[in-house]
C-alpha positions, -999 to 999 in steps of 0.1 A, spaced: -69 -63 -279 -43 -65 -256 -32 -102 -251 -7 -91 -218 -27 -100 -185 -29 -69 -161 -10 -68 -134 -42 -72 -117 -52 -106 -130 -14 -117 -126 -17 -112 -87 -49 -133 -86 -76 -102 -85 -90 -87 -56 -86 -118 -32 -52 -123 -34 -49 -88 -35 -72 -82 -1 -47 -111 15 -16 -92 8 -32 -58 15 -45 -77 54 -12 -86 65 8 -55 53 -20 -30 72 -10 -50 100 24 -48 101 25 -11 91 -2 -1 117 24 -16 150 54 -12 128 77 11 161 97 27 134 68 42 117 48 46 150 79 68 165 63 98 148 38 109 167 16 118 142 17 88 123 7 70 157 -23 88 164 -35 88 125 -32 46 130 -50 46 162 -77 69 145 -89 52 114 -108 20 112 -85 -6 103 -110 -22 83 -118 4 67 -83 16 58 -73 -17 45 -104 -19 22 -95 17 10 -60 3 2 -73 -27 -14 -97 -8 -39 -66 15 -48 -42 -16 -54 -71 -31 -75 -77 -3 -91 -40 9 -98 -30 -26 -112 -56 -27 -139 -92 -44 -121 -122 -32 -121 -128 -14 -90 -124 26 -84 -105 38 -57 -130 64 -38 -106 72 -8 -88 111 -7 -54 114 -27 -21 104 -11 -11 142 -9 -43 146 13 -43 117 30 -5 121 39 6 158 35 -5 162 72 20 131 89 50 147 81 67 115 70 103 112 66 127 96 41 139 72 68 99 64 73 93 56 37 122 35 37 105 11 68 69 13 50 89 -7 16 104 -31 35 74 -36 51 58 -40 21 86 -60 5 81 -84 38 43 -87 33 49 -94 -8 77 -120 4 55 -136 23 28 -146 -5 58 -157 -26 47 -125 -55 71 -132 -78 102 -105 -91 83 -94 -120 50 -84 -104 68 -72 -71 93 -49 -94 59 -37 -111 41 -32 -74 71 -14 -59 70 13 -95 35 21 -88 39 29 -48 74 49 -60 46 71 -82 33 82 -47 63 92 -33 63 128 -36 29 130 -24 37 112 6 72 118 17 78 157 31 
């Protein structure tokens, strides 16, 4: 058996996990940067933002080693269509990095967090 916490249990589960997830939805969703492409923009004023934030919570959960399954479409699907730039990945991390600031995750788990959205990258970036 595997003695290591998950990455999971290291950020505090699904709570502490929901609290980050909250306040970077937030600052992504009127983020001007990423709302300059039109596209973007009108995908964040047509989902539920509860609904998208719970979607991103289960796949956090899920991608760090908890028990829940992430049910929403892939990132290629849910992204191929927003034509999102280099530049505009670069604002979503430090939005990220912000939000992870902000909760005080420490180096280890952030370095760990910031691997596993890099593994999306080519299905989200054009």
């Amino acid at each position: 058996m595997n003695s290591q916490p998950s990455l999971y249990e290291r950020l505090g589960g699904v709570y502490n996990i929901a609290a980050v997830v909250d306040d970077f939805i937030d600052r992504i969703m009127v983020d001007p940067k990423l709302n300059a492409n039109p596209l973007v923009d009108e995908a964040h004023h047509r989902v539920s933002k509860a609904g998208f934030k719970y979607l991103v919570t289960e796949m956090v959960c899920w991608a760090t080693g908890g028990p829940q399954q992430y049910t929403g479409r892939s990132m290629h699907d849910s992204h191929v269509h927003l034509k999102i730039s280099p530049e505009e990945w670069e604002v979503f991390l430090a939005d990220f990095q912000q939000s992870l600031d902000k909760f005080e995750v420490p180096q280890t788990e952030q370095k760990e967090l910031f691997d596993i959205v890099a593994s999306t990258r080519q299905d989200i970036v054009e």
